[in-house]
Residue, then its C-alpha position, 0 to 999 in steps of 0.5 A: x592101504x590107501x594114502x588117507x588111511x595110511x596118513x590117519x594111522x600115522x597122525x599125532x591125533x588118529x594114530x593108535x586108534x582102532x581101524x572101525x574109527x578110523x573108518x568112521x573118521x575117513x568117511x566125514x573127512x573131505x579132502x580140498x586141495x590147494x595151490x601153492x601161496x593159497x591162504x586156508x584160512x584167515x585170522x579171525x575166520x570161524x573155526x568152524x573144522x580142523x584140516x590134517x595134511x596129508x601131502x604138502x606144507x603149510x605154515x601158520x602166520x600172524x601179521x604185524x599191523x605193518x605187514x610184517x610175517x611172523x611164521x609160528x610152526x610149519x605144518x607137514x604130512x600127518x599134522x592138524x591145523x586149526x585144531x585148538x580154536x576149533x576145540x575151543x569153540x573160538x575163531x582161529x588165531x593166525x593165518x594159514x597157507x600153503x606153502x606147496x601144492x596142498x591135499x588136506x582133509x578137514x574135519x567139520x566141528x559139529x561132525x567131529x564132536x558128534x563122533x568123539x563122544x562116544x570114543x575116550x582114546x580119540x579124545x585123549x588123543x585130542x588132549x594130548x594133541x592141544x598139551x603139544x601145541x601148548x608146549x610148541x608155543x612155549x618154546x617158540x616164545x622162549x626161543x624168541x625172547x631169550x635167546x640170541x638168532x644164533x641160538x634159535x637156528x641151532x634150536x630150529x635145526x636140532x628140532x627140524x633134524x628130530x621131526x624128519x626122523x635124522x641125526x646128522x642132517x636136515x631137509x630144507x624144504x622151506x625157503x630162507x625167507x620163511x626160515x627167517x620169519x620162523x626164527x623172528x629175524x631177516x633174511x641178512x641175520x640168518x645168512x650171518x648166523x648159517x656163514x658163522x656156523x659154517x666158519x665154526x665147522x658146526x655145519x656145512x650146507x650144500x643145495x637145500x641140505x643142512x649137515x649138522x657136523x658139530x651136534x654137541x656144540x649145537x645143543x650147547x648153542x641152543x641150550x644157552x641161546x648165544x655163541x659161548x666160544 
C-alpha cells in the first residue's frame, strides 16, 4: 500500500471509506511540497481547496494587527487544513505554514464537491469532521480565557499525550516558542510554568521529551486551570 493510500485510510475525514472511493479521492488529490517556514496560504486567501498532510507539520495562525502570533492548532500527518472555510464557501480565516519539511495533498473545492455528491459516508465524514474543528475551538477559547498558563500547558500536554497515542510521555516536536504562542503566552511564562511542574515532580523534561510523572494532578490542573497546592 503506497503512503498516499495509507495515510487516506488513516485520516479523520477519509478513513472507513471504501477502497474504490478511496481510489476516486487519490486520483483528484495533488501533492505539493513545502519547505520549512514556507506559508500554504494566507488569511483571506480564497478558499479555493483543502490540504491533508501526509508528512510534516504545519500550524495555523492569525496576526495581531502589531504582529503578534496566535498559533490556533498544530496540524499532523493525517490531518486537513482549510477545510472548514472551503466548505462554507468563504475565504480562509487564518494563516498557514509549515513548520517542517512538508508533503500535503490538496483537494480542489469544485472537484471535491463534485465527487461527495453522490457519496453519504464521505459526507458525514466531512460533518463529523467540521463538528471536531468546532469543539477545537471551543476548548481552545476556554482554555485562553479561563484558565491560568499553567492550566492551559497541563491541558495542552494531557491533549498532545492523547494525539500521539501515549499515556505517560509527549514528543515535542515544535519549538518553545510555538508552544508559547499555542498557549497565548511568552516564552518567559511558559519556562516559569514547565520549571513549576518540574519543581512539583508533576513532570520531568529531558531533550524534547516531556514525561508526565504526576497524570492525576495534571488533569486536576487542567481541569481547574490554576495551581490548587
Amino acid at each position: 500500500m503506497n503512503k498516499i493510500r495509507n495515510i487516506l485510510i488513516q485520516s479523520q475525514l477519509f478513513g472507513g471509506l471504501p477502497d474504490e472511493h478511496l481510489a476516486e479521492i487519490e486520483r483528484i488529490a495533488v501533492s505539493r511540497h513545502y519547505a520549512k517556514g514556507q506559508v500554504v496560504f494566507h488569511d483571506g486567501d480564497e478558499g479555493i481547496g483543502f490540504y491533508l498532510v501526509v508528512a510534516g507539520i504545519v500550524n495555523v495562525y492569525k496576526l495581531s494587527p502589531d504582529g503578534k502570533e496566535q498559533i490556533l492548532h498544530i496540524v499532523r500527518e493525517g490531518d486537513t487544513i482549510g477545510a472548514v472555510p472551503v466548505f462554507s464557501g468563504k475565504s480562509f480565516p487564518a494563516n498557514a505554514r509549515a513548520v517542517t519539511k512538508c508533503h500535503l495533498l490538496f483537494f480542489n473545492r469544485d472537484a471535491f464537491i463534485r465527487l461527495i455528491t453522490h457519496q453519504p459516508s464521505l459526507t458525514m465524514n466531512i460533518l463529523a469532521l467540521l463538528a471536531a474543528r468546532l469543539r477545537e475551538f471551543t476548548v481552545q477559547v476556554e482554555n485562553l480565557s479561563l484558565k491560568e498558563i499553567p492550566g492551559r500547558l497541563a491541558s495542552c500536554l494531557l491533549g498532545l499525550a492523547r494525539e500521539q497515542g501515549n499515556r505517560d510521555r509527549v514528543e515535542l516536536n515544535i519549538s518553545k516558542l510555538q508552544l508559547a504562542s499555542l498557549l497565548g503566552t511568552g516564552p518567559e511564562s511558559l519556562s516559569r510554568a514547565l520549571g513549576s511542574m518540574k519543581s512539583r515532580k508533576l513532570i520531568e523534561e529531558k531533550g524534547s521529551t516531556i514525561r508526565l510523572v504526576n497524570r492525576a494532578l495534571l488533569e486536576e490542573l487542567a481541569e481547574k486551570g490554576k495551581n490548587t497546592r
